[in-house]
Chimera marker file (.cmm) of the C-alpha trace (Angstrom):
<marker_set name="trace">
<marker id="1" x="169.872" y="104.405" z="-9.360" r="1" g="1" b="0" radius="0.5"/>
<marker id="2" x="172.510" y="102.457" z="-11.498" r="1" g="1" b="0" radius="0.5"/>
<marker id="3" x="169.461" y="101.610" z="-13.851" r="1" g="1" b="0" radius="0.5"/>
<marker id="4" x="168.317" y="105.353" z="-13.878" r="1" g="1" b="0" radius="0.5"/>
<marker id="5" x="172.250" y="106.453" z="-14.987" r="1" g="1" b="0" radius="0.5"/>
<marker id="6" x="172.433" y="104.106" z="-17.760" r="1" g="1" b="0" radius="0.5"/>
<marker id="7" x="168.731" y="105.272" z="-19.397" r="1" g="1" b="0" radius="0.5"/>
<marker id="8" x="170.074" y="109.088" z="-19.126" r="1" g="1" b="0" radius="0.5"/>
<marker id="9" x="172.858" y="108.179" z="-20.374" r="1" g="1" b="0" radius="0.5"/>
<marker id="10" x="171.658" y="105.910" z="-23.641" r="1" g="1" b="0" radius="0.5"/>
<marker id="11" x="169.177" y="108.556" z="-24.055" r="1" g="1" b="0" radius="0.5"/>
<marker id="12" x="171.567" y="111.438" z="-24.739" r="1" g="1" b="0" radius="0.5"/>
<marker id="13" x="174.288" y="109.162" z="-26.595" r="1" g="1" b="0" radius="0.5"/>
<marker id="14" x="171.759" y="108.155" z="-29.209" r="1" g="1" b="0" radius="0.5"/>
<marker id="15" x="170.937" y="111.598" z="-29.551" r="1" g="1" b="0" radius="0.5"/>
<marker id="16" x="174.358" y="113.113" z="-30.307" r="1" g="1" b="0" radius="0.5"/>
<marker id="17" x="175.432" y="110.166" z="-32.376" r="1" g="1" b="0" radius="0.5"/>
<marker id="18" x="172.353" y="110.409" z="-34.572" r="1" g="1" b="0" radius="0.5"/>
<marker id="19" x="171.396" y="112.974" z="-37.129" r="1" g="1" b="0" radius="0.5"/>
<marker id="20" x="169.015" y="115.656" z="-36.138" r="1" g="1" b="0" radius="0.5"/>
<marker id="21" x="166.650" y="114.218" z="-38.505" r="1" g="1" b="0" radius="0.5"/>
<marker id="22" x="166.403" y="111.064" z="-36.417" r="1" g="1" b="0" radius="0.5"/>
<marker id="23" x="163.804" y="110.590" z="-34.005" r="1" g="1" b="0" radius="0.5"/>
<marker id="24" x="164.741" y="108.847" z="-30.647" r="1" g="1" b="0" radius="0.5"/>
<marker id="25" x="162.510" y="107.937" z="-27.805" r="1" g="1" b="0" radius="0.5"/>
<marker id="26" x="161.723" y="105.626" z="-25.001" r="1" g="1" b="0" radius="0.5"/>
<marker id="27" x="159.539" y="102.463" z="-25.660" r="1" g="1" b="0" radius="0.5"/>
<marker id="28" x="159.449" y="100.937" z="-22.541" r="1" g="1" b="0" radius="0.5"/>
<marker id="29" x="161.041" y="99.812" z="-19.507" r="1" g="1" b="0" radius="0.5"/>
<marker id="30" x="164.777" y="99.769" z="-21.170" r="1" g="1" b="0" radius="0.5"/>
<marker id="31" x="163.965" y="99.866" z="-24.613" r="1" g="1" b="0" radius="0.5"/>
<marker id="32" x="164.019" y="102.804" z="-26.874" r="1" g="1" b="0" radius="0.5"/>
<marker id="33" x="162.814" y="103.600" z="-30.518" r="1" g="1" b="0" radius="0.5"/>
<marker id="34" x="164.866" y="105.001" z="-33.063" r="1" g="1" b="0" radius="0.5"/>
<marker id="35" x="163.711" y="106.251" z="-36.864" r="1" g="1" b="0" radius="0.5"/>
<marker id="36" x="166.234" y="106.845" z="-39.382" r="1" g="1" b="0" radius="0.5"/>
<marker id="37" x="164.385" y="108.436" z="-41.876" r="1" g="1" b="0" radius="0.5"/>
<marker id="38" x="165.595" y="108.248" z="-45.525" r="1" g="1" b="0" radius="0.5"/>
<marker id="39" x="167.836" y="105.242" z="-44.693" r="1" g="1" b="0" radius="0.5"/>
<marker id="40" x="167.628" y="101.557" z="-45.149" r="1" g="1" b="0" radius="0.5"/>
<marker id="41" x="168.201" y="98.643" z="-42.930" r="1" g="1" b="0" radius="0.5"/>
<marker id="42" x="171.856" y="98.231" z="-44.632" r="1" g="1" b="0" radius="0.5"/>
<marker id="43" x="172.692" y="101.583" z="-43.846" r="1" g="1" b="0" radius="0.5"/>
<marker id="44" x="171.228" y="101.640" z="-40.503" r="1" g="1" b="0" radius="0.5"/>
<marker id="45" x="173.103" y="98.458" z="-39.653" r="1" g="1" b="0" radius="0.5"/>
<marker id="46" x="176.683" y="100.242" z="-39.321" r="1" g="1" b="0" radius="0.5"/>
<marker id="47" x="175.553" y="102.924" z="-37.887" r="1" g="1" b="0" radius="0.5"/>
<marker id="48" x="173.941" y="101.381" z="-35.025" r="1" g="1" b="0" radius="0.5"/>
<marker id="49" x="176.322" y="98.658" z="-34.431" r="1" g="1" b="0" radius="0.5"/>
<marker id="50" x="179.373" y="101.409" z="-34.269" r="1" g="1" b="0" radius="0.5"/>
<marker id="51" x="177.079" y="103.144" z="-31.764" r="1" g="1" b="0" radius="0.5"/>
<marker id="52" x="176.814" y="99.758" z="-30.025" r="1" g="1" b="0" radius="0.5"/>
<marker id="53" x="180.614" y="99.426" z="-30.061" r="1" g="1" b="0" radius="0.5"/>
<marker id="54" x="180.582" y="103.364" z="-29.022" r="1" g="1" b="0" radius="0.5"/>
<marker id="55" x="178.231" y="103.043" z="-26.083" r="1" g="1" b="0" radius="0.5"/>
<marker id="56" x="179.215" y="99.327" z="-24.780" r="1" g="1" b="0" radius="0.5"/>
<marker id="57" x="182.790" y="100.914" z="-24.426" r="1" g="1" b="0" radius="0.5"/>
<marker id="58" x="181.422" y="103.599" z="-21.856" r="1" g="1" b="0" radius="0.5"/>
<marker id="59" x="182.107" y="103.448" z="-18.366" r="1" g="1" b="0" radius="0.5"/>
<marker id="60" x="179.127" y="103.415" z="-15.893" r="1" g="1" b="0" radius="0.5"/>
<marker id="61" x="179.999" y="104.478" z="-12.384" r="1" g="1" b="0" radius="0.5"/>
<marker id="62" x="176.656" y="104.221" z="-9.969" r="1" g="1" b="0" radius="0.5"/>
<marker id="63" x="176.929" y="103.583" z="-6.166" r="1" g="1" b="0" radius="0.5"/>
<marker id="64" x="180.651" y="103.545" z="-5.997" r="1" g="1" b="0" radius="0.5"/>
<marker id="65" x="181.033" y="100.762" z="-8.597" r="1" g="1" b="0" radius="0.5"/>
<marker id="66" x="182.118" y="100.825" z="-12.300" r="1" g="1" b="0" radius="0.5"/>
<marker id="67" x="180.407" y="98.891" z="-15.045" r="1" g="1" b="0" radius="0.5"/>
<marker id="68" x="179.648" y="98.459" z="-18.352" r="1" g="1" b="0" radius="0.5"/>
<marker id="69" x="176.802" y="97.795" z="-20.526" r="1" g="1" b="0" radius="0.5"/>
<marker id="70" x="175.665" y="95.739" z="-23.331" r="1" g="1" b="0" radius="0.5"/>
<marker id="71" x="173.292" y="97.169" z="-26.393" r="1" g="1" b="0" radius="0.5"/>
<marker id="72" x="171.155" y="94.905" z="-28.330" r="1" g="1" b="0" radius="0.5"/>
<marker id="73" x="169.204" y="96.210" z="-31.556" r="1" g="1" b="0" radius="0.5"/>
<marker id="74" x="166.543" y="95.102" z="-34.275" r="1" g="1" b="0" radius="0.5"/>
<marker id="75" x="166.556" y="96.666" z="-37.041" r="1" g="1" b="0" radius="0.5"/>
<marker id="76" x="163.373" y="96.937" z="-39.286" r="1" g="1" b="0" radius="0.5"/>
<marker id="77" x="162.617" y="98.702" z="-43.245" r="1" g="1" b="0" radius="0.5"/>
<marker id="78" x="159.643" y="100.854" z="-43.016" r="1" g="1" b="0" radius="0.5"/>
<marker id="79" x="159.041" y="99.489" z="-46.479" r="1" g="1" b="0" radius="0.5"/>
<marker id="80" x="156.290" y="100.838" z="-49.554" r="1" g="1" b="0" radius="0.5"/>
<marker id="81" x="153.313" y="100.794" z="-46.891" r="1" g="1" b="0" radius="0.5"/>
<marker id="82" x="154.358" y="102.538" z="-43.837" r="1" g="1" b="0" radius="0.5"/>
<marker id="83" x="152.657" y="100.164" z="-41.548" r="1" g="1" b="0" radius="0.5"/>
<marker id="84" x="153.875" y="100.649" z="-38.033" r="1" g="1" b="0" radius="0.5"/>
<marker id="85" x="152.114" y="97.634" z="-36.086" r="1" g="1" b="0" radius="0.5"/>
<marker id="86" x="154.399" y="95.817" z="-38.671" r="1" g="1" b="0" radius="0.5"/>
<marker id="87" x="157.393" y="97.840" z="-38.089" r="1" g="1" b="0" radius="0.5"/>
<marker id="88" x="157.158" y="97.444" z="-34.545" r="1" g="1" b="0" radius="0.5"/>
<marker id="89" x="156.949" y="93.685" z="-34.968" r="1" g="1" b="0" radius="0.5"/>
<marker id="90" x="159.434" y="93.410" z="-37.038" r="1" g="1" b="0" radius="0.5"/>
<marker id="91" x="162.006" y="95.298" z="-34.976" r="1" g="1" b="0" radius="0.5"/>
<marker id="92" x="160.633" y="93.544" z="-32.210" r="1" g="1" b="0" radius="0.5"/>
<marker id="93" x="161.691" y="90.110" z="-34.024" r="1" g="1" b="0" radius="0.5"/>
<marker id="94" x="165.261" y="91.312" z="-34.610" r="1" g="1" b="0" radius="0.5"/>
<marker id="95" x="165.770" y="92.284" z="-31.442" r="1" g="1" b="0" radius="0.5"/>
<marker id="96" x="164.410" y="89.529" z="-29.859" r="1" g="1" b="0" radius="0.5"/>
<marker id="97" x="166.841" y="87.408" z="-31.528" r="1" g="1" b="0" radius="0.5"/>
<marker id="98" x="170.186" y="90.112" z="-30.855" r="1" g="1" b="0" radius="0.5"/>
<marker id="99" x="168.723" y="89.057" z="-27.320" r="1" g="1" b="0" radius="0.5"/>
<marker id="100" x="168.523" y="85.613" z="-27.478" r="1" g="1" b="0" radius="0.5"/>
<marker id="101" x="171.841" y="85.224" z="-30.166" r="1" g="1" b="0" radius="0.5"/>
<marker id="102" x="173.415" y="86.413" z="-27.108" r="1" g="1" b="0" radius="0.5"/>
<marker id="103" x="173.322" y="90.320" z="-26.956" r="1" g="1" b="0" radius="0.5"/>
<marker id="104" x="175.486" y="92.877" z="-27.661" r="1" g="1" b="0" radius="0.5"/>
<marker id="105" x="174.541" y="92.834" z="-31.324" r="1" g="1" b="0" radius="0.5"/>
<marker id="106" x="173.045" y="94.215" z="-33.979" r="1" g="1" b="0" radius="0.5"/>
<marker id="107" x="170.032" y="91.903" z="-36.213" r="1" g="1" b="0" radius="0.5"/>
<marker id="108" x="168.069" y="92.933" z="-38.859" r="1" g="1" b="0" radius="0.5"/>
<marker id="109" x="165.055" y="91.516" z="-39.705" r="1" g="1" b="0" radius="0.5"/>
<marker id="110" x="164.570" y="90.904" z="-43.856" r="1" g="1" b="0" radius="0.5"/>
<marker id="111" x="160.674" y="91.418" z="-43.873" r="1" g="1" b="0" radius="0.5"/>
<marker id="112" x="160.001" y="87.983" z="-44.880" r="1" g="1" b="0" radius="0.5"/>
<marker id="113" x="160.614" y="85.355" z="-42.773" r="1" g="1" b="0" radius="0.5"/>
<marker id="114" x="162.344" y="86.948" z="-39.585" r="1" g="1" b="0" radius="0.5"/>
<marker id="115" x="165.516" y="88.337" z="-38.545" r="1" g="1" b="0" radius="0.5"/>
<marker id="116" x="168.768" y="87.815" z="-40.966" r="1" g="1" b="0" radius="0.5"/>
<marker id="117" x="171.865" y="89.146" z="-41.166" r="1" g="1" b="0" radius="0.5"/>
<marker id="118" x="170.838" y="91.019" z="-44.406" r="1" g="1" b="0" radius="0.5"/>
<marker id="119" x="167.741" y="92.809" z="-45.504" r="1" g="1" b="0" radius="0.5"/>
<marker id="120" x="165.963" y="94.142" z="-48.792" r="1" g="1" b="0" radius="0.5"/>
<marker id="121" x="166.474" y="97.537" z="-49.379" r="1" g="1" b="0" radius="0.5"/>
<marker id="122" x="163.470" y="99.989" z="-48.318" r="1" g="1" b="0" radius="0.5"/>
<marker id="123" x="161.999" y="103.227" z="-49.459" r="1" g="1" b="0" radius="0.5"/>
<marker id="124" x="161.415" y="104.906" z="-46.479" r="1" g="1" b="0" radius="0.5"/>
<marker id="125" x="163.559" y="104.533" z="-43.664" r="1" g="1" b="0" radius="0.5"/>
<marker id="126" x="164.501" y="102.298" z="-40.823" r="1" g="1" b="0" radius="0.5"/>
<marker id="127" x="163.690" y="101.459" z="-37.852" r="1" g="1" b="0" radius="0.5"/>
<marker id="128" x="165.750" y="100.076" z="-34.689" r="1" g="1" b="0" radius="0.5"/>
<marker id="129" x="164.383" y="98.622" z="-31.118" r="1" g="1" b="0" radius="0.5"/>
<marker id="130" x="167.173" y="99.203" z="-28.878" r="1" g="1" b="0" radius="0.5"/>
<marker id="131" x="168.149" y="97.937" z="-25.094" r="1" g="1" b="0" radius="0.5"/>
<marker id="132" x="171.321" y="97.229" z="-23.271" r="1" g="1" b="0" radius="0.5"/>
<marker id="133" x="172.179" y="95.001" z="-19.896" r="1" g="1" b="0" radius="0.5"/>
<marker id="134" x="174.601" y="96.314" z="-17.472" r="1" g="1" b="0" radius="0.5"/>
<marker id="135" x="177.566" y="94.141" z="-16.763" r="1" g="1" b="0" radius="0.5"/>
<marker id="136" x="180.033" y="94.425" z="-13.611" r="1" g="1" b="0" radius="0.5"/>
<marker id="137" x="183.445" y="95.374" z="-14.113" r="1" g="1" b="0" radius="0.5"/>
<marker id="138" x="185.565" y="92.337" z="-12.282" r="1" g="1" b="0" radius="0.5"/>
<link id1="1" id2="2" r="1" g="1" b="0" radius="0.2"/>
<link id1="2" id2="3" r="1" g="1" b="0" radius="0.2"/>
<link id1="3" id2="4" r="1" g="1" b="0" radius="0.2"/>
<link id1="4" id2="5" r="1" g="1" b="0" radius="0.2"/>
<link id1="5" id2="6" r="1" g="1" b="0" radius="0.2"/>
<link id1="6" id2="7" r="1" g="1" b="0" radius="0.2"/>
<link id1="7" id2="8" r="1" g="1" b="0" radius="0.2"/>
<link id1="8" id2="9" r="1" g="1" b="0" radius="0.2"/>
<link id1="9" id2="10" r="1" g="1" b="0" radius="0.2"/>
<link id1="10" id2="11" r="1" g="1" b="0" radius="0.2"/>
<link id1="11" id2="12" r="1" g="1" b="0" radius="0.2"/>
<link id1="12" id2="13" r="1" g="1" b="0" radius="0.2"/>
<link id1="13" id2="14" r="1" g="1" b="0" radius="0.2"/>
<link id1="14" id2="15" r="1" g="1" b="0" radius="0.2"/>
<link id1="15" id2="16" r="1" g="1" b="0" radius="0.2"/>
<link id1="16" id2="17" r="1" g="1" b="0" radius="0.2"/>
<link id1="17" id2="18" r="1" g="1" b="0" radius="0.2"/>
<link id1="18" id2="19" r="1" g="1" b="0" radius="0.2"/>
<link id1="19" id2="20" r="1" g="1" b="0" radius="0.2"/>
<link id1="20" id2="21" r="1" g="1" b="0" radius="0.2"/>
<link id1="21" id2="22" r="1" g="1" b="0" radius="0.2"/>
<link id1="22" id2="23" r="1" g="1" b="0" radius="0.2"/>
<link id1="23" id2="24" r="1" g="1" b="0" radius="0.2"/>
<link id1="24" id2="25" r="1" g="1" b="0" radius="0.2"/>
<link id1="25" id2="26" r="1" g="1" b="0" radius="0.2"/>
<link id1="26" id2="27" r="1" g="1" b="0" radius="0.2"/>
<link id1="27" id2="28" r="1" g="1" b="0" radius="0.2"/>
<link id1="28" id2="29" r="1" g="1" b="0" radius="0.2"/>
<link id1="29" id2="30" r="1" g="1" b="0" radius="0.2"/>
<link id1="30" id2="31" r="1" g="1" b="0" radius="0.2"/>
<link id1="31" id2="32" r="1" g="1" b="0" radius="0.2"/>
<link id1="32" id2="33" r="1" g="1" b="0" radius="0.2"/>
<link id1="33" id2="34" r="1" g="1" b="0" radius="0.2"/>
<link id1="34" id2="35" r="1" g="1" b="0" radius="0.2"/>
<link id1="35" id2="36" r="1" g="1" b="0" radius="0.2"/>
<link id1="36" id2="37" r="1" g="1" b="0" radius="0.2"/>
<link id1="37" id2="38" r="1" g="1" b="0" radius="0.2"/>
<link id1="38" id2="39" r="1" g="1" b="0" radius="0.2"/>
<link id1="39" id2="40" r="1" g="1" b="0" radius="0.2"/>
<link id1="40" id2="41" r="1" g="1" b="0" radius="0.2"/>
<link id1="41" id2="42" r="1" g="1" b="0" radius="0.2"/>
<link id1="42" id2="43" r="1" g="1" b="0" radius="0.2"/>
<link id1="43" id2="44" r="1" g="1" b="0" radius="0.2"/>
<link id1="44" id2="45" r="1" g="1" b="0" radius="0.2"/>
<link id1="45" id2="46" r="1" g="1" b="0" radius="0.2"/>
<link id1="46" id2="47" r="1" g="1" b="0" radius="0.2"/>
<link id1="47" id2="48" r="1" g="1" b="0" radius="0.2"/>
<link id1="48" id2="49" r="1" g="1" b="0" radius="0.2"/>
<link id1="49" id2="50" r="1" g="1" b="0" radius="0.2"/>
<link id1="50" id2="51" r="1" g="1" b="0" radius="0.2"/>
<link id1="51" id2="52" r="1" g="1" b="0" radius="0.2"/>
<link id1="52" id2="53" r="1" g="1" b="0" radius="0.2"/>
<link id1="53" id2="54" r="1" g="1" b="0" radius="0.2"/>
<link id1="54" id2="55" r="1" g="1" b="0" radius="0.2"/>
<link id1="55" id2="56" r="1" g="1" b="0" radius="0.2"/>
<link id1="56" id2="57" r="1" g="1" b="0" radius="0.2"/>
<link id1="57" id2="58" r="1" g="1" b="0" radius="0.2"/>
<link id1="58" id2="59" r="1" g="1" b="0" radius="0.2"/>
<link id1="59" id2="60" r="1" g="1" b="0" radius="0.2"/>
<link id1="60" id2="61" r="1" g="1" b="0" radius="0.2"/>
<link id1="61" id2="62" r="1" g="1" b="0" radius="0.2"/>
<link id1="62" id2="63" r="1" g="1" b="0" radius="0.2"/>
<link id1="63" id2="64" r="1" g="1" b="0" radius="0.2"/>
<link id1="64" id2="65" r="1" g="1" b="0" radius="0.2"/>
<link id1="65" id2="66" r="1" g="1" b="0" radius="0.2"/>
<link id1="66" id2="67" r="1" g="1" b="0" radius="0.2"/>
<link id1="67" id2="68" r="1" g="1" b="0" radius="0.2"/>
<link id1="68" id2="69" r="1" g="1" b="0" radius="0.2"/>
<link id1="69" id2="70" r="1" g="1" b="0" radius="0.2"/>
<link id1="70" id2="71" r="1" g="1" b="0" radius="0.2"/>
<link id1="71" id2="72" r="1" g="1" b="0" radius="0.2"/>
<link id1="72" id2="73" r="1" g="1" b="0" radius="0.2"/>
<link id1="73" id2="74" r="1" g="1" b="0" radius="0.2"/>
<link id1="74" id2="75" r="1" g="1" b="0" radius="0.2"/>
<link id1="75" id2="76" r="1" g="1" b="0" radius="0.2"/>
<link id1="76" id2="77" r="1" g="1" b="0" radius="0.2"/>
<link id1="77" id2="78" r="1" g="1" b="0" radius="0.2"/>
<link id1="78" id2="79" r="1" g="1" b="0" radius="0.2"/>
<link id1="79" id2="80" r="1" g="1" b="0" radius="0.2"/>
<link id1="80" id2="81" r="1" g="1" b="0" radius="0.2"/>
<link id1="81" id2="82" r="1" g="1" b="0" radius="0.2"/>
<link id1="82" id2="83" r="1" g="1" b="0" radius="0.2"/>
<link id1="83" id2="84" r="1" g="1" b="0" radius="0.2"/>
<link id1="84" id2="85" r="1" g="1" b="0" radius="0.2"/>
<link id1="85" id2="86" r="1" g="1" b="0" radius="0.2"/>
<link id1="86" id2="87" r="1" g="1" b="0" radius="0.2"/>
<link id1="87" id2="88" r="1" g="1" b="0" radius="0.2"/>
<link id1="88" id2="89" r="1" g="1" b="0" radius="0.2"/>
<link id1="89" id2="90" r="1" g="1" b="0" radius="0.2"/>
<link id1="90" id2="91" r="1" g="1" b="0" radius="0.2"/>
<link id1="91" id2="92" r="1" g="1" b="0" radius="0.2"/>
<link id1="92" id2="93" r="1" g="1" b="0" radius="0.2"/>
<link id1="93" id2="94" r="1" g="1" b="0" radius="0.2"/>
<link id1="94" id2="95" r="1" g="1" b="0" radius="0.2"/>
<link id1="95" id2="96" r="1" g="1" b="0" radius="0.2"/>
<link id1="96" id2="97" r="1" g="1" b="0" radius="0.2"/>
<link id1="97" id2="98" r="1" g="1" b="0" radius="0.2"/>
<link id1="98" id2="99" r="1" g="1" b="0" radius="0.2"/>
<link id1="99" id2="100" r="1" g="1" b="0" radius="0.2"/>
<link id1="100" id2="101" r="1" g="1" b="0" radius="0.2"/>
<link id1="101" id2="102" r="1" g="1" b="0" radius="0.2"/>
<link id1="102" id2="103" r="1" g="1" b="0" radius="0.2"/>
<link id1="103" id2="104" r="1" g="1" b="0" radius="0.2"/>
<link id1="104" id2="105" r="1" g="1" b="0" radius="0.2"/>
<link id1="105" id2="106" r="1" g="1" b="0" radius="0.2"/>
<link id1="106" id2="107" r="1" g="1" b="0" radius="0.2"/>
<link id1="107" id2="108" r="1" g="1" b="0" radius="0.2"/>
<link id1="108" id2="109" r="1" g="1" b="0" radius="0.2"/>
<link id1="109" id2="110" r="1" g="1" b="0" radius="0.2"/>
<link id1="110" id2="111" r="1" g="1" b="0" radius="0.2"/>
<link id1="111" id2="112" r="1" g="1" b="0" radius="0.2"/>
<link id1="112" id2="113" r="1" g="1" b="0" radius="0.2"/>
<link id1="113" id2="114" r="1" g="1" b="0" radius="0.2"/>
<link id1="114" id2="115" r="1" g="1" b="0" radius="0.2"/>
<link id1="115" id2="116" r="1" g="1" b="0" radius="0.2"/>
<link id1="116" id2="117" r="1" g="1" b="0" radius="0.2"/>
<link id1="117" id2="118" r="1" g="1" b="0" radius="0.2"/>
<link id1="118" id2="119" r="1" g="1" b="0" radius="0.2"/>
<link id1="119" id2="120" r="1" g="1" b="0" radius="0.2"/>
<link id1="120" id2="121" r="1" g="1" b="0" radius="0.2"/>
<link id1="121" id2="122" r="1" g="1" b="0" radius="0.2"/>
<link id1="122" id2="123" r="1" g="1" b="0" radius="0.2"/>
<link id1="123" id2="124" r="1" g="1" b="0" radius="0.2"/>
<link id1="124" id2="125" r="1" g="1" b="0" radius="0.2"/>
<link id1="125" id2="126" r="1" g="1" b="0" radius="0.2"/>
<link id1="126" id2="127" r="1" g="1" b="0" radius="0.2"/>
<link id1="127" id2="128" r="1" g="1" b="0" radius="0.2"/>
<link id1="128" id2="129" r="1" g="1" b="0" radius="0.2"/>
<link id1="129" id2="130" r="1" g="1" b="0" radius="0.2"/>
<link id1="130" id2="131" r="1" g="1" b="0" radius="0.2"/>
<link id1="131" id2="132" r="1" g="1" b="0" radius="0.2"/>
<link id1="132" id2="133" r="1" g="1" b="0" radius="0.2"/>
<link id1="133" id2="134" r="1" g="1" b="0" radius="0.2"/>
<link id1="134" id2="135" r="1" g="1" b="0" radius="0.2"/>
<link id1="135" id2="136" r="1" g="1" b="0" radius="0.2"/>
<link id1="136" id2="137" r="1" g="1" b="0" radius="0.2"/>
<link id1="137" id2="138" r="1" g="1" b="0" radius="0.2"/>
</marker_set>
């Protein structure tokens, strides 16, 4: 149930804090795909990690207990070639190391040789791998 809430509720706070020219959707289990069209990894970068700020800050209530959550993200450049199995990777990299950096943070992976703090720019967008980890409230 608790695990239900938070999906719902990432679902429809990506949505409003994105543009309408954004697509958002569900990758898997807790993990969710976001395109930011005409936007590069530096741009996307802010954007996601005030969202992260934005949605860690929310409070969960689910079977009579409060909690928060944490939000992880990868962030990947589309690049010249448009070449999702690399995208995907990519993303995947970043957020694999948001996850194991600790969580509750934004990486973004350069293209090159794996997930940096800064990337090349891009001519065709972004792309972010998102998930978060519910945390009782003490």
């Amino acid at each position: 149930q608790a695990g239900d809430l938070v999906l719902r509720r990432l679902a429809s706070a990506l949505v409003a804090w994105l543009r309408r020219t954004d697509v958002v959707g569900r990758y898997g289990g807790e993990e969710f795909g976001v395109l930011l069209l005409d936007t590069s990894p530096e741009r996307a970068a802010p954007v996601i990690d005030a969202f992260r700020r934005h949605f860690s800050g929310l409070e969960m209530v689910a079977g009579g207990a409060s909690f928060h959550v944490t939000f992880s993200a990868g962030i990947a450049g589309i690049g010249r070639t448009g070449d999702t199995a690399g995208l995907v990777a990519a993303a995947d990299r970043a957020l694999y190391r948001a996850k194991s950096d600790g969580r509750d943070r934004v990486v973004i992976d350069d293209g090159r040789s794996g997930p940096v703090a800064t990337a090349r720019p891009v001519d065709r967008g972004a792309a972010v791998r998102a998930t978060s980890v519910g945390r009782a409230e003490r």
